[in-house]
C-alpha positions as CSV (number, residue, x, y, z in Angstrom):
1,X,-11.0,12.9,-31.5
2,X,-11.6,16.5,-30.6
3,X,-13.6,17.8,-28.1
4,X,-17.5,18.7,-28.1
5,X,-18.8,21.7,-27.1
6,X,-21.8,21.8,-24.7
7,X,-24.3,24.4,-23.7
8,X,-24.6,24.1,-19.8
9,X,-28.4,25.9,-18.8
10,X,-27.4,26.4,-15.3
11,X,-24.6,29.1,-16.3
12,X,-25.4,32.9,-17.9
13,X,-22.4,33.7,-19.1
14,X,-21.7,33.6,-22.8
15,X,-18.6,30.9,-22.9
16,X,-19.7,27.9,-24.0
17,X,-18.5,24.8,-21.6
18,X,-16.5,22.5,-23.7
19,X,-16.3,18.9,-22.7
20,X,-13.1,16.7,-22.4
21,X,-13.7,13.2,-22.1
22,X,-11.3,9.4,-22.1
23,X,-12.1,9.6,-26.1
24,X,-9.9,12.8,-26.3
25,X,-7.6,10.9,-24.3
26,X,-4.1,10.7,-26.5
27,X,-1.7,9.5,-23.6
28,X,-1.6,8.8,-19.8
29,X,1.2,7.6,-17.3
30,X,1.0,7.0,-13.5
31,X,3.6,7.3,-10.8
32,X,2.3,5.1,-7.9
33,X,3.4,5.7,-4.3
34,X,3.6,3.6,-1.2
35,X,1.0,5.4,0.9
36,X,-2.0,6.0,-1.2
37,X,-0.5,8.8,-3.3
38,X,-0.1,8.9,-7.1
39,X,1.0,11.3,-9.2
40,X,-1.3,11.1,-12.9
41,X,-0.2,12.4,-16.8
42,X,-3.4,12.9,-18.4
43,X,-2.3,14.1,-22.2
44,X,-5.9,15.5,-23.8
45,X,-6.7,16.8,-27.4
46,X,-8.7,19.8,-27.3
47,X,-10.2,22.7,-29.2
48,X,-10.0,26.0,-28.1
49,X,-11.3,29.1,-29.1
50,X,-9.4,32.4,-29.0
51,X,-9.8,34.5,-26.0
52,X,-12.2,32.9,-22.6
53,X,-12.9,29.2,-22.7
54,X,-14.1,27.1,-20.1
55,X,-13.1,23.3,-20.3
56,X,-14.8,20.5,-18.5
57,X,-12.0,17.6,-17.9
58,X,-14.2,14.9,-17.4
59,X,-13.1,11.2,-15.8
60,X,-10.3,12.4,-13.9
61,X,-10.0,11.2,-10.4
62,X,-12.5,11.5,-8.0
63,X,-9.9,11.4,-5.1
64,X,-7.9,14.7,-6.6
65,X,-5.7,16.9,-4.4
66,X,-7.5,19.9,-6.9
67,X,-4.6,22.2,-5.2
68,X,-2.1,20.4,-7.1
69,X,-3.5,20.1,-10.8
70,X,-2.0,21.8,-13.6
71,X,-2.9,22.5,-17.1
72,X,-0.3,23.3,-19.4
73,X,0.0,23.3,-23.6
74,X,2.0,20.2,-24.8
75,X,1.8,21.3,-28.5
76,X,1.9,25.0,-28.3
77,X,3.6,26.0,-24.6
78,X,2.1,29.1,-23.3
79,X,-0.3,29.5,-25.6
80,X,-3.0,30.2,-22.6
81,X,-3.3,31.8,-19.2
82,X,-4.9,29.3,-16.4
83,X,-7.9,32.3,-14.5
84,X,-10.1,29.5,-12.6
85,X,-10.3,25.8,-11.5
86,X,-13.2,24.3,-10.3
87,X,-13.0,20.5,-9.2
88,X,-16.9,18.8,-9.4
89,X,-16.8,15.7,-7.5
90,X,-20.6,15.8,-5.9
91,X,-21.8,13.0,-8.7
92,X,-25.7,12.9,-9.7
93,X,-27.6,10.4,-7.5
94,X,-31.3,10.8,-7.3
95,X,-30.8,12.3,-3.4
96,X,-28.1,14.2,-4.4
97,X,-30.4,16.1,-7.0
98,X,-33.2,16.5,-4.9
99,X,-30.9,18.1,-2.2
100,X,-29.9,20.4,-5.0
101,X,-33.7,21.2,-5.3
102,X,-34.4,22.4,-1.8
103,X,-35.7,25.8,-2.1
104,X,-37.2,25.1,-5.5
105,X,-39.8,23.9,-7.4
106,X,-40.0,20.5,-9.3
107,X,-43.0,18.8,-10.7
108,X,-44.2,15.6,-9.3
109,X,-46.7,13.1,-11.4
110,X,-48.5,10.7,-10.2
111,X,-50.8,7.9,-11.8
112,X,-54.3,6.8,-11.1
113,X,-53.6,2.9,-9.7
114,X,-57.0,2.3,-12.2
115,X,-57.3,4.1,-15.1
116,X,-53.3,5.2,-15.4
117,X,-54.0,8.4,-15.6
118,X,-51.3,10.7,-14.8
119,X,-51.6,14.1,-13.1
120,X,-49.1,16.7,-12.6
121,X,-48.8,19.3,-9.6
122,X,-46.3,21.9,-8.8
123,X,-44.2,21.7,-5.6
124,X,-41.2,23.0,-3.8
125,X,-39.2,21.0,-2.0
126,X,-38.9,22.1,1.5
127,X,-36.5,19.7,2.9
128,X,-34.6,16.4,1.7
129,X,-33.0,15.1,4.8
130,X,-33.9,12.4,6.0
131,X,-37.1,12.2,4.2
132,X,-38.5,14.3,1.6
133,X,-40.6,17.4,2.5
134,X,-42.7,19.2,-0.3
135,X,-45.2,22.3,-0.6
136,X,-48.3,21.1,-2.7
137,X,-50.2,23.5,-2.8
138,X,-51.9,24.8,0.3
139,X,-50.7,21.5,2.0
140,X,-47.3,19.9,3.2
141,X,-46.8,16.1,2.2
142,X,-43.7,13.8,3.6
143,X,-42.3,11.1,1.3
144,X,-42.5,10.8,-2.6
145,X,-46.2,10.8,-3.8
146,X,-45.2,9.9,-7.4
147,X,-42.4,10.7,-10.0
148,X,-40.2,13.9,-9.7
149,X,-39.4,15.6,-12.8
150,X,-36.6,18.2,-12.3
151,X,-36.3,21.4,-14.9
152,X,-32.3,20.4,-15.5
153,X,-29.3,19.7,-13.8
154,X,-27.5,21.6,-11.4
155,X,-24.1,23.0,-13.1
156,X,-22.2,21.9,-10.2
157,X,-23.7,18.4,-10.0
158,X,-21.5,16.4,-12.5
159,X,-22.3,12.4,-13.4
160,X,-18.5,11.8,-13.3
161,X,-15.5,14.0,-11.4
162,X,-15.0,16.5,-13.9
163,X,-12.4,19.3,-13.3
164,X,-13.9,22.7,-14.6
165,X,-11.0,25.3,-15.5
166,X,-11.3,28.5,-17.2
167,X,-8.7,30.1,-19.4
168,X,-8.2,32.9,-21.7
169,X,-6.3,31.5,-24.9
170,X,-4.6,33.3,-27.5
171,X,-4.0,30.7,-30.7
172,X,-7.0,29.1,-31.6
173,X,-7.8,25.4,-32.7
174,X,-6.4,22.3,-31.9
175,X,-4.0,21.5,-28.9
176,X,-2.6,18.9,-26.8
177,X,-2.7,19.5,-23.3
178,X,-1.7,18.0,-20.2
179,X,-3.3,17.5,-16.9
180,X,-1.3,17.1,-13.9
181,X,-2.2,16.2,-10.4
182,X,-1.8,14.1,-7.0
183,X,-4.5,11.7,-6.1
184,X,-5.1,9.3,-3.2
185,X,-6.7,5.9,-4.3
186,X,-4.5,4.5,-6.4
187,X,-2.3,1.9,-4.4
188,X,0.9,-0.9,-4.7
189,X,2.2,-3.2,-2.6
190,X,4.6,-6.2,-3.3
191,X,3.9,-9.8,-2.7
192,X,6.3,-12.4,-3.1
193,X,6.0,-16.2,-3.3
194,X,8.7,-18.1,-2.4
195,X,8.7,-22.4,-2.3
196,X,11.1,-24.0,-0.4
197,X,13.6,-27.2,-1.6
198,X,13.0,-30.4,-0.5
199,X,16.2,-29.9,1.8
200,X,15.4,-26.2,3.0
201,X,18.5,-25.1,2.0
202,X,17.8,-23.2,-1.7
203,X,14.1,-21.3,-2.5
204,X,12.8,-20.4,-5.5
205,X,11.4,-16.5,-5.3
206,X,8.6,-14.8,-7.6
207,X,7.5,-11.2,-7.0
208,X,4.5,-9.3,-7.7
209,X,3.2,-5.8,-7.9
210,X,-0.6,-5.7,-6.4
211,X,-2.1,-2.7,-8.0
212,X,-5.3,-1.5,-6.7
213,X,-7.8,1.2,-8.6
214,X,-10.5,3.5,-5.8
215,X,-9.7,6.6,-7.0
216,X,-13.4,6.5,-9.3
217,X,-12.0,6.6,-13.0
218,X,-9.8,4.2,-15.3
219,X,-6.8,4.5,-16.5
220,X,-7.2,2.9,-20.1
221,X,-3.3,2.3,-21.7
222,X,-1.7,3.8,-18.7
223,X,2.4,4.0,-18.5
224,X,3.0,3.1,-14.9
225,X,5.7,3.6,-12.6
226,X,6.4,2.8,-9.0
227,X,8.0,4.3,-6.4
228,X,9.4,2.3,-3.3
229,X,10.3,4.3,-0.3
230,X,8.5,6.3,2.6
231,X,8.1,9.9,1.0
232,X,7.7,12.7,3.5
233,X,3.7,13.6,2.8
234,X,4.6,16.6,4.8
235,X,7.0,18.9,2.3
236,X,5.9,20.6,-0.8
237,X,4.6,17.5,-3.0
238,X,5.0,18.9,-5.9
239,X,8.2,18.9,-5.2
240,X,8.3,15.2,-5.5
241,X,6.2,15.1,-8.1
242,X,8.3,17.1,-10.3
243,X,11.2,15.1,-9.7
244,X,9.3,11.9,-10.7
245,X,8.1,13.2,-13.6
246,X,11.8,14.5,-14.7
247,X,12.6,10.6,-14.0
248,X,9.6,9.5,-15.8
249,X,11.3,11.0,-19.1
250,X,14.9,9.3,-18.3
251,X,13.6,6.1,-17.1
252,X,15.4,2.8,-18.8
253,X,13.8,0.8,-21.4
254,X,14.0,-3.4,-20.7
255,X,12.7,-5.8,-22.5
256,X,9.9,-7.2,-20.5
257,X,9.0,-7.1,-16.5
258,X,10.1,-4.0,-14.7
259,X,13.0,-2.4,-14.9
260,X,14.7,-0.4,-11.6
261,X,16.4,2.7,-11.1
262,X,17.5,5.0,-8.0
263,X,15.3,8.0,-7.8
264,X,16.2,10.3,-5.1
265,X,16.4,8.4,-2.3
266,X,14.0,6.2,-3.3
267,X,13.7,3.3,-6.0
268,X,11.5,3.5,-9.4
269,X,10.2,0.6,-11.1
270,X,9.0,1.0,-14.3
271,X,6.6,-1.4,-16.5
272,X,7.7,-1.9,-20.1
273,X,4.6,-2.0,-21.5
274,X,1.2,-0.1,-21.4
275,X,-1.4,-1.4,-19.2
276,X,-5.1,-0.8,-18.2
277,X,-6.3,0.4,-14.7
278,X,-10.0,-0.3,-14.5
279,X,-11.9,1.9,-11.3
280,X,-12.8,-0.6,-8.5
281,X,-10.0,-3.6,-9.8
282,X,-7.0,-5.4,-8.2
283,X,-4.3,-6.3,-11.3
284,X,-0.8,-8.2,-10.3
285,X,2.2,-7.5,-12.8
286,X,5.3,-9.4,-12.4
287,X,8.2,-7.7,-10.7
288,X,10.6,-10.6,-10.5
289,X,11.9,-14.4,-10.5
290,X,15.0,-16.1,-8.6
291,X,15.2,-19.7,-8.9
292,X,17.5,-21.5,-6.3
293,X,18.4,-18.7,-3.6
294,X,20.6,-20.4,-1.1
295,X,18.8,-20.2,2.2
296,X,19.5,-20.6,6.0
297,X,17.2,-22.4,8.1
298,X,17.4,-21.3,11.6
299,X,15.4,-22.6,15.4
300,X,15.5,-19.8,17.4
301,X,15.0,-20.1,20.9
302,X,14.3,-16.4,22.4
303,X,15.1,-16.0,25.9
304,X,14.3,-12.8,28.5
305,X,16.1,-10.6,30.7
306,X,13.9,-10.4,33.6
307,X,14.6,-13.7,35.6
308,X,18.6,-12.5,35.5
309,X,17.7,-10.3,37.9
310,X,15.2,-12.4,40.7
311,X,14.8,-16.2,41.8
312,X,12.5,-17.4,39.4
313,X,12.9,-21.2,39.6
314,X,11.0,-22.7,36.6
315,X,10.7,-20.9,33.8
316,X,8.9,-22.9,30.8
317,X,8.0,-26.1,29.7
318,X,7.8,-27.3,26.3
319,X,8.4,-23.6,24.7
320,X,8.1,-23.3,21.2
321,X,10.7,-22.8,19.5
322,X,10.3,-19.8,16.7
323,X,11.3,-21.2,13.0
324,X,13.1,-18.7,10.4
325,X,14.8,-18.8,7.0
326,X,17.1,-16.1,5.8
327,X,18.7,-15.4,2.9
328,X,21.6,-13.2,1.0
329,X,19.9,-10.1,-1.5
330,X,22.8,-10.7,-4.0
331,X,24.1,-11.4,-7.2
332,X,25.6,-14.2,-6.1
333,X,22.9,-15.5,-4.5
334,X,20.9,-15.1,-8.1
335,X,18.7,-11.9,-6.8
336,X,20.8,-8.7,-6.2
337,X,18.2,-6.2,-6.4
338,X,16.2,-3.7,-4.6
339,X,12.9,-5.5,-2.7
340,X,9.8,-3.4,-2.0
341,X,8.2,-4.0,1.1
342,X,5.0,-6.4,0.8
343,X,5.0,-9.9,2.0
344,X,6.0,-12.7,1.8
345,X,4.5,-16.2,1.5
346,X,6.5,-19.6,1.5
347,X,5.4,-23.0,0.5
348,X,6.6,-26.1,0.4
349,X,5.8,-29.0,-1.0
350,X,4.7,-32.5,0.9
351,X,5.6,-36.1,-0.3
352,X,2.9,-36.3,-2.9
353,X,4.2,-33.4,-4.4
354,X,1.4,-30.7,-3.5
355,X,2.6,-27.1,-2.7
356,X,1.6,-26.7,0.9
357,X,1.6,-23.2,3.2
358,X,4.6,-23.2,5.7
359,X,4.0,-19.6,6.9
360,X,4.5,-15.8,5.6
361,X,6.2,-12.9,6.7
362,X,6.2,-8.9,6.3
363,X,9.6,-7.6,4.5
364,X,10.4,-3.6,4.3
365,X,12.1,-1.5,1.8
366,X,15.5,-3.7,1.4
367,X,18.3,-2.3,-0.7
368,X,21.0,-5.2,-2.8
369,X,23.5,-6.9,-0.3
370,X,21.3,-7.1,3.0
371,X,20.0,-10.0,4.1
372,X,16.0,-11.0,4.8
373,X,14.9,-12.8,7.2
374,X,11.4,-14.6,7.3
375,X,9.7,-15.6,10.4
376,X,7.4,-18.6,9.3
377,X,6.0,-20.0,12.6
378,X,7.0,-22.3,15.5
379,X,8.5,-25.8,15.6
380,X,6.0,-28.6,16.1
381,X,8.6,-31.7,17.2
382,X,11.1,-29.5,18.8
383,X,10.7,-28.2,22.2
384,X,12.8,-26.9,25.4
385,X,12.0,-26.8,29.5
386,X,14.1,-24.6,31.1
387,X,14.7,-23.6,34.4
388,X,16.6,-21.4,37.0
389,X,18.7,-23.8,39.0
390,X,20.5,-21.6,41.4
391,X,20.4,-17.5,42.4
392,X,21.9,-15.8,45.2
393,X,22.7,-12.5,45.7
394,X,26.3,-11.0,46.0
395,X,27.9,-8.3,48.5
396,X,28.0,-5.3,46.4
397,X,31.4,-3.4,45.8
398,X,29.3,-0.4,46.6
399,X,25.6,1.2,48.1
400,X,24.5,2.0,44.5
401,X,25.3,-1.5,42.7
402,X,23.6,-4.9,42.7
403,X,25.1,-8.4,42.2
404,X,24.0,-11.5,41.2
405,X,24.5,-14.9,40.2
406,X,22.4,-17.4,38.9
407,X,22.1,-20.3,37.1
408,X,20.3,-22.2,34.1
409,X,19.4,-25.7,32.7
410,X,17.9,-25.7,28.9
411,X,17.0,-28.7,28.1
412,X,16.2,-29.3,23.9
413,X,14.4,-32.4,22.9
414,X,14.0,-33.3,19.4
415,X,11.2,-35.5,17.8
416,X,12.7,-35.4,14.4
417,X,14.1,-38.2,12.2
418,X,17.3,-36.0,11.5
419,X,19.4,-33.8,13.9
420,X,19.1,-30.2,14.3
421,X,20.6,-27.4,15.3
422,X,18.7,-25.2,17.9
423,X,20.0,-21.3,18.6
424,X,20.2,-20.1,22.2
425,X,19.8,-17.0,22.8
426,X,20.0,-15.3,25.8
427,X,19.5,-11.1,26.4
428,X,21.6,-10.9,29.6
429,X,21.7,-7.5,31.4
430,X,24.2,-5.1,33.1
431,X,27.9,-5.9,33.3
432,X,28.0,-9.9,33.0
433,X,30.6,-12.3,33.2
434,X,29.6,-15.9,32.5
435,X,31.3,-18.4,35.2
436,X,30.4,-21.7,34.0
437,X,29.3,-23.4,31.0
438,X,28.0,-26.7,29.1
439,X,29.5,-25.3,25.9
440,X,31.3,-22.4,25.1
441,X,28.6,-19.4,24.1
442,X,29.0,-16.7,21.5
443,X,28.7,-12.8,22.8
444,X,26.7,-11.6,19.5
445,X,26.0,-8.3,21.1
446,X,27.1,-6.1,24.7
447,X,23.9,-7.7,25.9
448,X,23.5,-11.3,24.3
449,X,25.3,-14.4,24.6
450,X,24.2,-17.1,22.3
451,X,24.6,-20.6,22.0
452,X,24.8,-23.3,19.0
453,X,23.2,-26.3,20.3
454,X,23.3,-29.7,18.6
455,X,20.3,-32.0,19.3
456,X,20.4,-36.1,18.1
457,X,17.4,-37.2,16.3
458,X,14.8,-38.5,18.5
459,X,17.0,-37.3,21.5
460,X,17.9,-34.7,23.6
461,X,20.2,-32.1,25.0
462,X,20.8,-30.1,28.0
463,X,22.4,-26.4,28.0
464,X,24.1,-25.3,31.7
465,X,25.5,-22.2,32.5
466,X,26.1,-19.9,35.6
467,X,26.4,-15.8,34.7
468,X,27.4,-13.4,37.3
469,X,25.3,-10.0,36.6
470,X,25.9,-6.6,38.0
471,X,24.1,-3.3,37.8
């Protein structure tokens, strides 16, 4: 459908102002950023006269970066020279016309509460904030006596965000042109759900895309792409802009879901299929599914370096214990593909067969072949006391160093029906050297020693060891 021309009142020049609406609408596609950025394709049909014209773009987003919109000729490139851009975002409310108003005179009616009689007076509207102030007259009256009636609209006070550019074209008719810009209010974020096997040892994984439309217009049929990765607001974002619209054009074709490319540093997802951003909505598309991902279930039990270094005596009883799963981002592992950052949520399900909530965690950007790891909650029937049992200081070799030895009891108790396996792990300090020891530990890092601690169903075990510490 062509564009309709419009006379606008407000404006004395001779250019008629031509209005561009969704109808003309022949194509849009959206590049969707992590931190409320969005790049938008808005192809238009539109008449143009030769020589000045003045389009009104009408439903574009109310949340435009105007600095970065560009108009070009799809169908006939350089057919017209960009002059002016105006972007109209102050929308027609009642208040925000009578702020327009201040200054001048409107008309107000009013009607006899009896006979329904109306009257009309001339006024000028002195002030409208806070409260309307009018001129009737030879008096001044507060508040709305009756019904305003305004002469027309102000030009600049638009019903809809409506970018205004002026141009001087030299082919006339028919043309397909393309808006261009960066806008905030158009949002993603991954969620995953994930439901764990009866024997926590494989998960099923489903992932989501959570779109979510503020930026005040729709985006009916809209080709949509993601980007996953923290881009650099501060550099020229055009820059990016142009390179995801150069991938936009060389971006795979799968049969259904969302397929996934590199981009830069980044990754782009891609939906297969047109959808519809409504303003004001939330819409989840599918991103992926994994059914039985071998997983690791681990009991972590997180010590501290402060009591390495001081006689501390007890330290905790019954601590909770923190409860993770992990699991391998691979082909062999039936995922092997890049994860957006979003969260995730893990059920399982109880003996009646109901899916039940076990706990959630926050992922980041991860690439193929890294591990994630899920911190659900805290184990509820296993526990640990543990104490200092010994600490004495030692002569130094020299005025500047401090020595120490201490040591620990960690007792585990387990109130399962099955054994487990609890991880110690202990963030030791300085130069150490570990003396004695129930069991022999595991240095995972310069600064952490870390044991593997078997516990017997409905039973116990206790972890001893002595560490020599210097500084």
């Amino acid at each position: 459908m062509g564009a309709t021309a419009q006379s606008r009142p407000a404006d004395n020049t001779a250019v008629q102002e031509r209005r561009v609406t969704l109808s003309d609408q022949q194509a849009v596609a959206i590049t969707i950023y992590n931190e409320d950025l969005a790049l938008v394709k808005d192809a238009r049909s539109v008449s143009l006269d030769a020589g000045a014209n003045r389009l009104a773009l009408r439903d574009v987003s109310a949340r435009m970066r105007p600095e970065t919109a560009q108009l070009r000729s799809v169908s006939h490139p350089g057919s017209f020279d960009l002059l002016e851009q105006n972007f109209d975002f102050d929308l027609l409310t009642p208040g925000k016309l009578l702020e327009k108003y201040v200054g001048r005179s409107v008309r107000v009616v009013k009607t006899h509460p009896t006979t329904g009689a109306e009257t009309v007076e001339t006024a000028q509207v002195l002030a409208a904030n806070n409260g309307v102030v009018l001129k009737i007259g030879d008096r001044i009256e507060t508040g709305v006596p009756g019904r305003i009636v305004y002469d027309d609209v102000p030009a600049n006070l638009r019903d809809r965000p409506t970018l205004v550019t002026e141009l001087v074209n030299r082919r006339a008719g028919s043309q397909q042109v393309e808006l261009s810009y960066l806008t905030g209010g158009l949002n993603w974020q991954a969620d995953y759900v994930a439901e764990l096997g009866a024997d926590d040892k494989t998960l099923d994984l489903n992932g989501w895309v959570t779109l979510t439309n503020r930026s005040g217009t729709a985006y009916p049929n809209a080709k949509l792409q993601l980007v996953a990765g923290n881009v650099n607001r501060v550099r020229d974002e055009m820059r990016v802009a142009a390179k995801a619209e150069r991938a936009m054009l060389a971006a795979p074709v799968a049969a259904a879901g969302m397929a996934q490319e590199a981009l830069f540093e980044y990754h782009l997802y891609t939906l297969n299929r047109p959808t519809t951003l409504a303003d004001n909505q939330t819409k989840q598309v599918a991103l992926l599914n994994a059914a039985a991902v071998p997983v690791k279930k681990e009991l972590l039990l997180q010590g501290n370096d402060y009591y390495y270094r001081n006689s501390i005596g007890d330290i905790g009883q019954k601590m909770k214990l923190g409860v993770f799963v992990e699991f391998e981002n691979r082909e062999a592992s039936h995922l092997g593909q890049p994860l957006p950052k979003g969260v995730v949520r893990v059920y399982k399900r109880d003996s009646m067969g109901n899916a039940q909530f076990v706990g959630e965690d926050r992922i980041d950007h991860t690439p193929k072949n890294e591990t994630v790891r899920l911190k659900l909650g805290e184990a509820f029937d296993v526990t640990a006391d543990k104490k200092q049992t010994d600490f004495k200081r030692r002569e130094p070799t020299n005025k500047a160093s401090y020595v120490s030895e201490s040591a620990y009891e960690i007792t585990l108790r387990n109130a399962k029906t099955e054994t487990v396996t609890v991880t110690v792990r202990e963030p030791v300090p300085g130069d150490w050297q570990m003396l004695e020891e129930s069991q022999r530990h595991t240095k995972v890092a310069s600064g952490t020693a870390q044991w593997q601690v078997t516990v017997p169903a409905g039973g116990s075990t206790t972890l001893r060891y002595r560490v020599l510490v210097r500084f």
